[in-house]
N, C-alpha and C positions, 0 to 999 in steps of 0.2 A: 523922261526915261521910258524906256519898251517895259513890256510886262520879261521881256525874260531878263531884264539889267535887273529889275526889281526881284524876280526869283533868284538870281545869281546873286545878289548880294544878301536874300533870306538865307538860299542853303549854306552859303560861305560861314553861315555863324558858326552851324555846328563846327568847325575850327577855334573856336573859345576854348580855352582848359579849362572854365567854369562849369563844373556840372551842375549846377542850375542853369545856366546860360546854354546849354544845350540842351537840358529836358525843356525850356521854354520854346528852344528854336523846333522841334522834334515834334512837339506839339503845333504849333502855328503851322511848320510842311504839311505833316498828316491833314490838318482844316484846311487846306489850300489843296490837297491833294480831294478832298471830298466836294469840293465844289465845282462843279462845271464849268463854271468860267476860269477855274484859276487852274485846273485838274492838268492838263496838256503841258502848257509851259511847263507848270512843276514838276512834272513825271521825265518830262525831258533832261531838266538842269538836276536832277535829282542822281538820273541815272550816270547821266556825265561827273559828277561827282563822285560818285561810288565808281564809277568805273580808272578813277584817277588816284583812287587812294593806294599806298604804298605796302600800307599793313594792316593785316589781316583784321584787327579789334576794330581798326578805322571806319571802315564799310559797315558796324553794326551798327556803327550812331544812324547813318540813312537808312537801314535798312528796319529799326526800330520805327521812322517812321511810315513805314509799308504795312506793319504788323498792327500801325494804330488805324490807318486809313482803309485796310480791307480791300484794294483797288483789286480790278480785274484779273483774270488769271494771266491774260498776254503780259501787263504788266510786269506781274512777280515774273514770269517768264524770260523778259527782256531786262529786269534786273541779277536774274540768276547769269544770264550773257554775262552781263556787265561787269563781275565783279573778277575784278583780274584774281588776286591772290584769295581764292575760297578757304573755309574752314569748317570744325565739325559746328560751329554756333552760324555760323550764314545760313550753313543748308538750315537749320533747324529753325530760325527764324522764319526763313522763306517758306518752308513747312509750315510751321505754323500762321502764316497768312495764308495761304491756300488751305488749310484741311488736308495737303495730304502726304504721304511718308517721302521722308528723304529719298533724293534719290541718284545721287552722287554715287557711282559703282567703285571707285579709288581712291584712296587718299595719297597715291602715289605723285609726286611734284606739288603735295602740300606742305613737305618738312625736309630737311637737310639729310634724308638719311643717318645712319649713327652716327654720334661724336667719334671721330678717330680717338685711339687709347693714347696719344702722345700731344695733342693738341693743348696749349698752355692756356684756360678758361679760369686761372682763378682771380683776377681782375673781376671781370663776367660774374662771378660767382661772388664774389664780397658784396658788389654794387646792386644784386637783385635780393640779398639776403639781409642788406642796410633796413630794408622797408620804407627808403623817404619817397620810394616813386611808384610803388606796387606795393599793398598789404601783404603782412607775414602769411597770410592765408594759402597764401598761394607756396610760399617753400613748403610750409608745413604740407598742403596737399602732398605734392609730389614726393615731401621725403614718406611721408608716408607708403604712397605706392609704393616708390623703391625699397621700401623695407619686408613689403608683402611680395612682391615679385622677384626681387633683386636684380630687375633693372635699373638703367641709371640714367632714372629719370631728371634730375639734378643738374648732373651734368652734362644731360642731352637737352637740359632748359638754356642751359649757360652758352653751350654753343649756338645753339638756335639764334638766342641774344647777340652772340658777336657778329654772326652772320650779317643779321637784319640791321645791325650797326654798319653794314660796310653797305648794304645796298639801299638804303635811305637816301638822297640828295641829303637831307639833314637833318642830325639827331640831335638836336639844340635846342631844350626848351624855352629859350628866350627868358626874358625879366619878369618872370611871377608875380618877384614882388610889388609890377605896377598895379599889379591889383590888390595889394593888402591898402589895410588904412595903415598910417604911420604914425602906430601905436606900437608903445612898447608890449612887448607876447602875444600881439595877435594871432591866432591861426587860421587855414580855411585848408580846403582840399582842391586840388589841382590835378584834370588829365591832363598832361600833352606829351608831346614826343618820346618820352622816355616811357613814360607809364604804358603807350601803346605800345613800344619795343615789348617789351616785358611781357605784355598780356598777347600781345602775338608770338614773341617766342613759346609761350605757354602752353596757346593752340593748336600751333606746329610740334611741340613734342608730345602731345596726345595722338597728333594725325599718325607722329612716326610707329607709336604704340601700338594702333592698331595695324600698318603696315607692316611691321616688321618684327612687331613683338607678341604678336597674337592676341592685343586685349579686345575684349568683344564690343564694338560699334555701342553697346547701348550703355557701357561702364562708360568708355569714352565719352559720349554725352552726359553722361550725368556728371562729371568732374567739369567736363568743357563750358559749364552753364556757368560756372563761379563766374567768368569771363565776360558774360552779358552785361552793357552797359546797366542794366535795370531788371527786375525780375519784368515781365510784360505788364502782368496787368497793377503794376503799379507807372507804365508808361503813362496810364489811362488818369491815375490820380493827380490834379492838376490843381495848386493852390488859385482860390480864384479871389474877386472883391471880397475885402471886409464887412463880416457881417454889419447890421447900422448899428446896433448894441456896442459895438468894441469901442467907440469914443469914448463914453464911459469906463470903460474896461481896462485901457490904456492908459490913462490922464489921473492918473493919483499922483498926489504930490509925494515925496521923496519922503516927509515929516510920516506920512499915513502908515507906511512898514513899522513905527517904534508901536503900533496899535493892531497887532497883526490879527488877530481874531477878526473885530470890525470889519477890516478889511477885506479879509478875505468870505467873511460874512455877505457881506455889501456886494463884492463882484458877482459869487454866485448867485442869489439874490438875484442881480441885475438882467443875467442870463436866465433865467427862471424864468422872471416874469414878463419878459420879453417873449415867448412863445409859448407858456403855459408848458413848462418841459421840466426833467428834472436835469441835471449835470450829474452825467456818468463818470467824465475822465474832461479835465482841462489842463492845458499849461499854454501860459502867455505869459508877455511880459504886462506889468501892470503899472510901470514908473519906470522911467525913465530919463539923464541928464547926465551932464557932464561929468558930477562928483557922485552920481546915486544911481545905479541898477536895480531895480527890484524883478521876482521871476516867481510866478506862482505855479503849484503843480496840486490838482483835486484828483482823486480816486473815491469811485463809489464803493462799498461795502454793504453787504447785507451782514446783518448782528440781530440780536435780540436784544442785548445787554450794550451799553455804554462801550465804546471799543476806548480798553484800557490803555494799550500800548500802540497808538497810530505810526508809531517808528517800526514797527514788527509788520505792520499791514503795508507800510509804506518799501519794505525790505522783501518782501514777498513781491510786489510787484516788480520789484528789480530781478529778484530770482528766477522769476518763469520767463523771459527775455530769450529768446532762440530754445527757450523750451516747447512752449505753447503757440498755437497760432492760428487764424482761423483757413481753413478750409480754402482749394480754390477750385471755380468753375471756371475752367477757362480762361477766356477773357473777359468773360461775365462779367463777375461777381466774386468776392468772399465772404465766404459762407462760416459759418460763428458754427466752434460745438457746442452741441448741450452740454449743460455742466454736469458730472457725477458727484457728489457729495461725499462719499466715500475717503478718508482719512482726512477730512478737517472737521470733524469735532472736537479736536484741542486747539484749533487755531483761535477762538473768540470771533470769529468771523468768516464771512464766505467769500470770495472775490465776485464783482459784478463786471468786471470787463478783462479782455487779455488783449497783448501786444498784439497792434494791426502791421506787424515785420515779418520778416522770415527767417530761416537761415542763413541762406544765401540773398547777400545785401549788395548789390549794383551801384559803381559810384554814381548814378544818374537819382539814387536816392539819398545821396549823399543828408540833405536838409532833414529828413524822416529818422537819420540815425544820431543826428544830432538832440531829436525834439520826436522821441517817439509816439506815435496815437494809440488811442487803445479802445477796443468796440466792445459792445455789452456780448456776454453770452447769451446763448440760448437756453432756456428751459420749458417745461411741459406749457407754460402759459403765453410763450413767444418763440414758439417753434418756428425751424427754416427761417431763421435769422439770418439777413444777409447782408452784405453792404455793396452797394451797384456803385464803382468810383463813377466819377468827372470833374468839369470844372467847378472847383470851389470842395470838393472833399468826396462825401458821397451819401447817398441816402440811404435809408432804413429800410428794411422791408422785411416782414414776418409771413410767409403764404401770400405776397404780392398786397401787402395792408402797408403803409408807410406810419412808421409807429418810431421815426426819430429820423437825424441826421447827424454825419458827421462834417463837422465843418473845419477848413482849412486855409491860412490866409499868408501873404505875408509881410511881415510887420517891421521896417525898416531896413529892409534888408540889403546885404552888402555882400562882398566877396567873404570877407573876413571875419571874425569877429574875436571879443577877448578869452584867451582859451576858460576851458570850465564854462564859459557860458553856455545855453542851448545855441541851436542855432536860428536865424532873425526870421524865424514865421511862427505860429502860433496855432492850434488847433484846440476845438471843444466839441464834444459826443454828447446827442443829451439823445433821451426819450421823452413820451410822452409823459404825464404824470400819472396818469392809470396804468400804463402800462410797466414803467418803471416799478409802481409797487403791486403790480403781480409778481413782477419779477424777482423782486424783495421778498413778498409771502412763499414764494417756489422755492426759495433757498432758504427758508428758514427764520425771514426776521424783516427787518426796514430796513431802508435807505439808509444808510449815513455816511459823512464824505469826510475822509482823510487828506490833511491839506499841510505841506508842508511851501514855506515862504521864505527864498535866501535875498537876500540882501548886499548888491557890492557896493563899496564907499571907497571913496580917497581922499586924499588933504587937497591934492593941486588935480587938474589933467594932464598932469607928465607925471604923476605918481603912481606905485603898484597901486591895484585892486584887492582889497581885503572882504571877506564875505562873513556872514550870521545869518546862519539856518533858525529855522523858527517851525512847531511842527503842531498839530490839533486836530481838533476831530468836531466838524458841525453835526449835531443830532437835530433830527425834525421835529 
């Protein structure tokens, strides 16, 4: 084979509706894109690629990979050419690989103009409001707009959609299902043809808003972002090898769950003294077999006293979820707040880590909202807490001192899996062990980890899946 059969058949992946299957492909372009030898070919099949896509969400999956490679300015240049049908998230990608502001002067012949007032969209309108092929996020967006402007936005989504239904060669997602396992209730999440209709009609009835309905280019961006395959610099976050620790970590026998303390004793433990760290935040699976699931989930706590109630500690961390988040530099880094203490003196405790998610959640991270991570705070004694992604998770860094990592892997993984499960990768946060109990004396108390252990069982494997949560708290 030529090196460009071989690029032609990398970029073709990003054509998978697995969004895993595309942040892997997205990443391998970008390293292919950064190496010398391989940089030309790819940039070529790249652009030809992008430049044949039909709709508008389409062209972000390549162009995600320009935003991780950083290439040349001719480059992004001769991708801006490229992309037939632009939108307000192309430019702002391509901006954002460059450093510099948008620069698309109309968004005139990005959107259908207004929906005629007699045109029959409510087919259109049932099928994007279902949720099976685009999240509710997105009507709820737009009705909202339209309830603050009283345009109609809604139903200038719906027509967008039929439009782009008529000028597609084909809006037929094909057999999905040959990617489930054929298990009874598996679930997974799937882009393809329809989900791109949908999130291009999307982009296009924002284009028209600022066209024709005065809203200002930078509200239009910030709604238009929902639509990013991925926030960017979580492009950057790339499950890598399993740590060597995890055979251990993994390989409990099914029996080991009815001893749930021990065990979950023992895994931390194992992670511990594997690097001389403490464990901030873990969830993996820890068993695994035909009749038995086991799934472990640690949170650190800073206490003074015995934490009474680890269901309260363990419900708080579900609480701050698109509440809290850390910081972002760019495409840096995320940067951790310092914590303020202020109204949790009736909590019994202090939280030591917060959601590494955001708001706005890109199906390209689809696997992170299954199985979310969670990074230490900052306080006076691990100031400029940050976390730098790559492959394998990302590391620590306080004032450029590496004082932990987070690590990320993944762990049997498939398209599919049984629903209520996490999803098949696994992630653990530790620090140092000095540094972790500065971190504890800054907030008030010691380390101690909240650990909650569920358990799925069945009689046969063609039987439902039945679960038993299990919850406790290891003191040091």
């Amino acid at each position: 084979m030529t090196p460009r059969q071989v690029a032609e058949i990398g970029v073709a992946r990003l054509g998978l509706p697995v969004p895993t299957g595309k942040l892997v492909t997205i990443q391998a372009i970008a390293q292919a894109l950064a190496d010398v030898r391989t940089a030309d070919v790819f940039e070529a099949v790249l652009l030809d690629w992008i430049a044949t896509r039909e709709l508008e969400s389409e062209c972000l999956e390549g162009l995600s990979a320009l935003v991780l490679a950083q290439p040349e300015t001719e480059v992004i240049a001769r991708a801006r050419r490229a992309i037939g049908h632009p939108s307000i998230v192309s430019d702002y990608l391509l901006s954002l690989a460059t450093g510099n502001p948008t620069v698309l002067p109309s968004w005139t012949g990005c959107h259908a103009c207004p929906a005629p007032q007699l045109l029959d969209v409510d087919a259109e309108l049932k099928a994007l409001r279902a949720g099976r092929f685009i999240p509710l996020v997105f009507t709820h967006t737009l009705e909202r707009l339209e309830n603050e402007s009283g345009r109609a936005f809604v139903r200038q989504w719906a027509f967008e959609f039929k439009l782009l239904r008529r000028r597609v060669r084909s809006d037929v997602d094909g057999q999905l299902d040959y990617f489930l396992r054929h298990e009874r209730g598996n679930v997974g999440q799937f882009v393809a043809c329809q989900g791109h209709l949908a999130r291009s009609a999307y982009l296009r009835t924002l284009a028209c808003a600022v066209d024709h309905w005065g809203m200002p280019q930078r509200f239009a961006e910030h709604y238009a972002l929902q639509a990013l395959p991925a926030e960017p610099l979580f492009l950057k976050l790339a499950p890598g090898p399993a740590p060597a620790w995890t055979a251990g970590l993994h390989q409990h026998p099914p029996e080991a769950a009815k001893s749930a303390e021990p065990l979950v004793r023992g895994a931390v433990q194992l992670i511990e003294a594997a690097g001389e760290r403490r464990v901030m935040h873990l969830s993996a699976e820890v068993s695994d077999s035909a009749l038995c699931h086991v799934e472990l989930v640690v949170f650190a706590v800073a206490s003074v006293q015995d934490v009474a109630d680890p269901q309260h500690a363990l419900s708080f961390y579900d609480h701050i979820l698109g509440r809290i988040t850390p910081a972002r530099d760019g495409l840096r880094a995320f940067v951790c707040p310092q914590l303020d203490l202020r109204g949790m003196e009736r909590m019994g405790f202090v939280p030591a880590v917060i959601p590494l998610i955001g708001v706005t959640v890109g199906y390209l991270q689809s696997d992170l909202v299954g199985r979310i991570p969670y990074v230490p705070v900052s306080t006076s004694s691990l100031p400029e807490l940050e976390a730098t992604p790559g492959v394998g998770g990302a590391q620590l860094t306080s004032r450029s001192v590496c004082v932990g990592e987070f690590a990320c892997w993944y762990r049997n993984w498939q398209p599919s899996h049984p629903k209520d499960w996490p999803s098949p990768i696994a992630c653990c946060t530790t620090l140092t062990r000095n540094v972790a109990d500065a971190l504890a004396a800054d907030l008030g108390g010691r380390i101690q980890q909240v650990w909650k252990l569920v358990t799925w069982t069945r009689e046969s494997e063609y039987a439902a899946w039945s679960s038993n949560e299990q919850i406790g708290v290891l003191t040091s």
